[in-house]
C-alpha positions as CSV (number, residue, x, y, z in Angstrom):
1,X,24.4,29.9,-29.0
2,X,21.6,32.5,-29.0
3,X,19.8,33.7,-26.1
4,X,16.8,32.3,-27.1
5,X,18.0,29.0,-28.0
6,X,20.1,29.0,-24.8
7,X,17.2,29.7,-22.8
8,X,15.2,26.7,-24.5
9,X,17.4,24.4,-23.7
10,X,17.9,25.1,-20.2
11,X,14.0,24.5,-19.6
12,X,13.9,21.8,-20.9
13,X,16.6,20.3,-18.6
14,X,14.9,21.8,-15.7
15,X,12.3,20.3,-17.0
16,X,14.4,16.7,-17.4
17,X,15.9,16.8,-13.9
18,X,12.2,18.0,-12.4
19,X,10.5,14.5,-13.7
20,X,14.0,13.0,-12.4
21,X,13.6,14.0,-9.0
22,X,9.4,13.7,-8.8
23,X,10.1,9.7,-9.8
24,X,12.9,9.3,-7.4
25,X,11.1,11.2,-4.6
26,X,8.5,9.0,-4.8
27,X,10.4,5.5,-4.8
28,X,12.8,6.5,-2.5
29,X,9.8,7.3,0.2
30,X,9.0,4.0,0.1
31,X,12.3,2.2,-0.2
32,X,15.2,3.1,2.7
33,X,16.5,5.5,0.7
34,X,18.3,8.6,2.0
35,X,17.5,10.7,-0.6
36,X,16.8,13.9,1.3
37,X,18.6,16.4,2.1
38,X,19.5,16.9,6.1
39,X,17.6,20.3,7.7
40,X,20.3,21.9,9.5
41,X,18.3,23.7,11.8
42,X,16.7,20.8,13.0
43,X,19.8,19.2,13.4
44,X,20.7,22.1,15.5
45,X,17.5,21.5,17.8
46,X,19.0,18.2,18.6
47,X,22.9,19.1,18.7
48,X,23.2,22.2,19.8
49,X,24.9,25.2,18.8
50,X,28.5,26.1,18.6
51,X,31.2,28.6,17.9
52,X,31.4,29.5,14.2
53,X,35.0,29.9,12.3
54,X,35.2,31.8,9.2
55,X,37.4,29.8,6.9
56,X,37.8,31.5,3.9
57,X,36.8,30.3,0.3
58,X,37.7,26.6,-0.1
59,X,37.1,24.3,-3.0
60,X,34.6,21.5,-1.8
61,X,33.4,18.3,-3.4
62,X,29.8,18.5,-3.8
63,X,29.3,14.8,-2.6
64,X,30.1,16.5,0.8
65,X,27.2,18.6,0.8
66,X,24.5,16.8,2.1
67,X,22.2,19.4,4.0
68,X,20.6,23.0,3.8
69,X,19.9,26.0,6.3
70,X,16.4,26.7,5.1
71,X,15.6,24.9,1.7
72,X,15.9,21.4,2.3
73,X,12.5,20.3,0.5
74,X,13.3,22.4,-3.2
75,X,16.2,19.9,-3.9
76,X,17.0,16.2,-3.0
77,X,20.1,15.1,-2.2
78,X,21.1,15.3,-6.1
79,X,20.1,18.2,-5.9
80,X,17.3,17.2,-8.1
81,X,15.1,20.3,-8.7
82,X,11.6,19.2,-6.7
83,X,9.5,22.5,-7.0
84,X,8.7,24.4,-10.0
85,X,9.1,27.7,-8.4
86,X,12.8,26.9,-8.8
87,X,12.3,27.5,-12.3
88,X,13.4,31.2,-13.6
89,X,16.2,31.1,-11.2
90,X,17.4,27.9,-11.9
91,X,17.4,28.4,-15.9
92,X,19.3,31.8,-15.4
93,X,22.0,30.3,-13.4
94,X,22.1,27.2,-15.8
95,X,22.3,30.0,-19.2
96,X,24.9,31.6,-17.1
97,X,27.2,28.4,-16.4
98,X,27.2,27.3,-20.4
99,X,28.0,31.2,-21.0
100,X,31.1,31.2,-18.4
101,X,31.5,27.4,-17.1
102,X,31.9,28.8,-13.8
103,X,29.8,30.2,-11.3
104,X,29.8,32.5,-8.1
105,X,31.6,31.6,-4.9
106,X,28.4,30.3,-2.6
107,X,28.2,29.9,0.8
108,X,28.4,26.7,3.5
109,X,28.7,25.8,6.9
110,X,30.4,23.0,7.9
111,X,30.0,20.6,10.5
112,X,32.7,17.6,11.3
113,X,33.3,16.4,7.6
114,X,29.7,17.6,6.1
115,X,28.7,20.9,4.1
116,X,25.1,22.5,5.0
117,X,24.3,25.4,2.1
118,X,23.8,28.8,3.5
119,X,23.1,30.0,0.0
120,X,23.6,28.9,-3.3
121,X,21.2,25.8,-3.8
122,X,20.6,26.2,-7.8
123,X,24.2,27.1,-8.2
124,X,25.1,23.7,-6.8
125,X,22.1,22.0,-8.5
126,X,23.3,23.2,-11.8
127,X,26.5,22.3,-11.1
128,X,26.3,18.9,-9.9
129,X,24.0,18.1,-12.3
130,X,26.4,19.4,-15.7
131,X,28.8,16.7,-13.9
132,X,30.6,19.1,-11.9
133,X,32.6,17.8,-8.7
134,X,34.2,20.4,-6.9
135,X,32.2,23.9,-6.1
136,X,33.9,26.8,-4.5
137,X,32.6,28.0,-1.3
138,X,32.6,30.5,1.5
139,X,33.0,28.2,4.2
140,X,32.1,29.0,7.7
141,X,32.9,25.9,10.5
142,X,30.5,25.3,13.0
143,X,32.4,23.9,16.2
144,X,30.1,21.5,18.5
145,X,31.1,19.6,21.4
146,X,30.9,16.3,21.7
147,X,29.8,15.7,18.3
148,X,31.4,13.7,15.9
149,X,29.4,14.4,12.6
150,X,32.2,12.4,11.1
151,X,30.5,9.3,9.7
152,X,30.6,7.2,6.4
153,X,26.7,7.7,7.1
154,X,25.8,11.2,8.4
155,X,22.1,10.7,7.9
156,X,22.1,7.6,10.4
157,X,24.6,9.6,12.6
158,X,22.1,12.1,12.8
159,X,18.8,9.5,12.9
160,X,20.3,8.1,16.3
161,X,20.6,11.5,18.4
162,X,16.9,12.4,16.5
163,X,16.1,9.3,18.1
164,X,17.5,9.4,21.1
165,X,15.7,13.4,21.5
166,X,13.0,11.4,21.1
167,X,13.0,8.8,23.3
168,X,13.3,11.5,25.8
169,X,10.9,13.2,25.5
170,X,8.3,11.0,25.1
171,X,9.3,7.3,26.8
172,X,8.1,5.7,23.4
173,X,10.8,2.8,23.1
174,X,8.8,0.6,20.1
175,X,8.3,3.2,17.8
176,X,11.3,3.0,14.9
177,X,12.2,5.1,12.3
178,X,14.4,4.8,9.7
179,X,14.6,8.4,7.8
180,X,15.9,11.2,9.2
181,X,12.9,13.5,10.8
182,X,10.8,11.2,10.9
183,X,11.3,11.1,14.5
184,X,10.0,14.7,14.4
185,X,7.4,15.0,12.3
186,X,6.1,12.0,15.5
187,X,6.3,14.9,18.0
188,X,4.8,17.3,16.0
189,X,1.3,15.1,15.7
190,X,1.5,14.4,19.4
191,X,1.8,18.4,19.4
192,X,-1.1,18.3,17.4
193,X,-3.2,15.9,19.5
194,X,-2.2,17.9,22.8
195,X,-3.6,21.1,21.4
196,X,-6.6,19.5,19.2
197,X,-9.2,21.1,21.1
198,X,-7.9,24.5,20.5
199,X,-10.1,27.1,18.0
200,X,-8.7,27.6,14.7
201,X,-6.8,30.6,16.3
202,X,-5.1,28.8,18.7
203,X,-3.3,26.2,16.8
204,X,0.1,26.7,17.8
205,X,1.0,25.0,21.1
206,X,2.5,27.9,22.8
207,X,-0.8,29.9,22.6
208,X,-2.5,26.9,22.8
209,X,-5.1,27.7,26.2
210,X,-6.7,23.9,26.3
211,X,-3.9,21.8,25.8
212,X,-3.8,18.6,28.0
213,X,-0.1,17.6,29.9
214,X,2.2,16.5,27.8
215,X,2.6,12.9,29.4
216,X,-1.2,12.1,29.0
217,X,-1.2,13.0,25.0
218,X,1.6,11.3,24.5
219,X,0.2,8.2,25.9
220,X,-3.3,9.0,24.0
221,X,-2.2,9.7,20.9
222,X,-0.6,6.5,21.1
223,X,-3.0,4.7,22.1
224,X,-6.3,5.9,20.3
225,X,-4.5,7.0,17.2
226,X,-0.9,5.5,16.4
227,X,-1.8,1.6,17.5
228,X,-5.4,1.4,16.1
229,X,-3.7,2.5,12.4
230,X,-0.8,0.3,13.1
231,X,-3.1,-2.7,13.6
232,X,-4.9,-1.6,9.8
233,X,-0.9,-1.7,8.7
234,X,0.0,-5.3,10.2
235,X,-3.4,-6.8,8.9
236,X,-3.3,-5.2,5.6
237,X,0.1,-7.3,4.8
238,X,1.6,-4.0,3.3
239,X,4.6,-4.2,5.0
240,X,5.8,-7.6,3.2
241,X,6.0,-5.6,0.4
242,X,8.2,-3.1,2.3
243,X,10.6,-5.3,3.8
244,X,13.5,-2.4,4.3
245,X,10.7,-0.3,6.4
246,X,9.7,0.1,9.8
247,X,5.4,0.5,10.4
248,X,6.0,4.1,11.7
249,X,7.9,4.6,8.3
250,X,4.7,3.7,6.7
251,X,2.0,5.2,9.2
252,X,3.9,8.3,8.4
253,X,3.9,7.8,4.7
254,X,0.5,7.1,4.2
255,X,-0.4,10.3,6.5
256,X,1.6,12.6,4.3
257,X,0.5,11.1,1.2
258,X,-2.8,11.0,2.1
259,X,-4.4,13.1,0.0
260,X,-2.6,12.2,-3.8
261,X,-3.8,8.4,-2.7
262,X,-6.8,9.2,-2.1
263,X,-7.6,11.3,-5.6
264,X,-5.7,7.9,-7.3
265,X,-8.9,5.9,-5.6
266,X,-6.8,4.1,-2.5
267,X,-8.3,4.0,0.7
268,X,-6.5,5.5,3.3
269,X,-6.4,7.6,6.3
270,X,-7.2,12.0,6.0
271,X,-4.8,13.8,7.2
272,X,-7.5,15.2,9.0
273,X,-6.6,13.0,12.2
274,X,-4.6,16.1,13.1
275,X,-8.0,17.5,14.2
276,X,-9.2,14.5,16.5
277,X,-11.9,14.6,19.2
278,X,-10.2,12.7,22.0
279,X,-13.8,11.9,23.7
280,X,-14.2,9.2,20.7
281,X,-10.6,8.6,19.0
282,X,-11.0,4.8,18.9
283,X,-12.0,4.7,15.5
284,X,-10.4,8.1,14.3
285,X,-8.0,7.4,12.1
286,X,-9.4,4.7,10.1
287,X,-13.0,5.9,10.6
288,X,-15.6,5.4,7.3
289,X,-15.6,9.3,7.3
290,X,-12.0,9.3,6.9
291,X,-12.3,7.2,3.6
């Protein structure tokens, strides 16, 4: 086939499998759908680190590979293409495979049963996605002590020790989640609430100069932001719609989607709650100028 024509054709299936993974990105946030891929640095936050093994080249069923070092939002757990930045590279590798049906050795660690990608994300997206099963692989083994990342389900193996860092940390015992970091994303908006009187230039809580203790935001941000928007939730009715869903799942979703539901006309919350005055929070989040 001609360059040209190969070329063609491989943007058009990026441009197939882009529209594949928007759609399914979108369902599967509101259905309990473990679509993601698993951050292995974040996992590492919660595990621990351990010694690494180099194990050579092995040849690795993709299905394995459930997780990325650094790019776990450019690719779902398809490895469904989900920005368009991905494009040029992706296209290349994807001309490349038809040219040689085979394609460089990438690179993995592995953790109990479960791949992470090091490097090599469109490789594998191509790959998977032309119906290939096995990928070849520098492997390198990550040991960690008691940890048995050996599950039929890693991604609820992993949501209980998120949730347990969590519990921790900050004594919340009714707050659920069902995804994996959503826990996280949690402590990063108490983060936010300990540090929200901060200047602009100050945001990040270790140069943060005004923060409050951690046990007292924790306990406000609860009370003056999370319950007052959970309340909206319960009497809303929403969540009989969303039987498989927790209401942190969908305080969190309706945060982070703020801003595309609120150019399609829905009223929700701003995200804008990140930047709350705690001297009147009571009616912060759901507050007529958030609408």
């Amino acid at each position: 086939m001609p360059e040209i024509f190969r070329s063609a054709e491989s943007n058009r299936e990026f441009d197939h499998l882009y529209r594949k993974g928007f759609f399914k990105k979108i369902l599967g946030s509101l259905k309990n759908h473990k679509n993601r891929l698993l951050p292995l640095n974040q996992i590492k936050e919660i595990i621990g680190t351990g010694e690494e093994h180099h194990l050579g080249v092995k040849t690795v069923e993709i299905d394995k590979i459930i997780g990325s070092e650094n790019r776990f939002e450019d690719f779902d757990r398809a490895f469904l293409p989900l920005n368009k930045f991905n494009r040029r590279k992706w296209t290349n590798i994807r001309s490349y495979y038809e040219q040689h049906e085979s394609l460089p050795v990438i690179s993995l660690y592995k953790i109990g049963d479960y791949y992470f990608i090091r490097d090599g994300h469109n490789r594998v997206s191509v790959a998977k996605n032309a119906g290939q099963l096995y990928i070849d692989a520098e492997v390198i083994e990550i040991n960690i002590p008691n940890v048995h990342f050996n599950s039929s389900s890693p991604d609820n193996y992993f949501l209980k020790l998120e949730e347990k860092m969590f519990r921790e940390k900050t004594g919340l015992q009714n707050i659920q989640i069902t995804l994996p970091g959503g826990y996280r994303e949690i402590l990063k908006l108490i983060q936010c609430f300990q540090c929200s009187d901060c200047p602009n230039n100050q945001i990040t809580r270790d140069q943060c100069q005004n923060k409050i203790p951690w046990e007292v935001a924790v306990q406000q941000w609860y009370q003056n932001c999370y319950s007052p928007a959970i309340e909206k939730i319960k009497k809303s009715g929403i969540m009989d719609k969303f039987k498989e869903r927790t209401f942190a799942d969908l305080y969190l979703w309706f945060l982070f989607n703020a801003e595309a539901l609120r150019k399609a006309a829905c009223f929700i919350p701003s995200r804008s709650h990140h930047k709350i005055i705690r001297k009147k929070p009571q009616n912060f989040f759901f507050s007529k100028a958030n609408l």
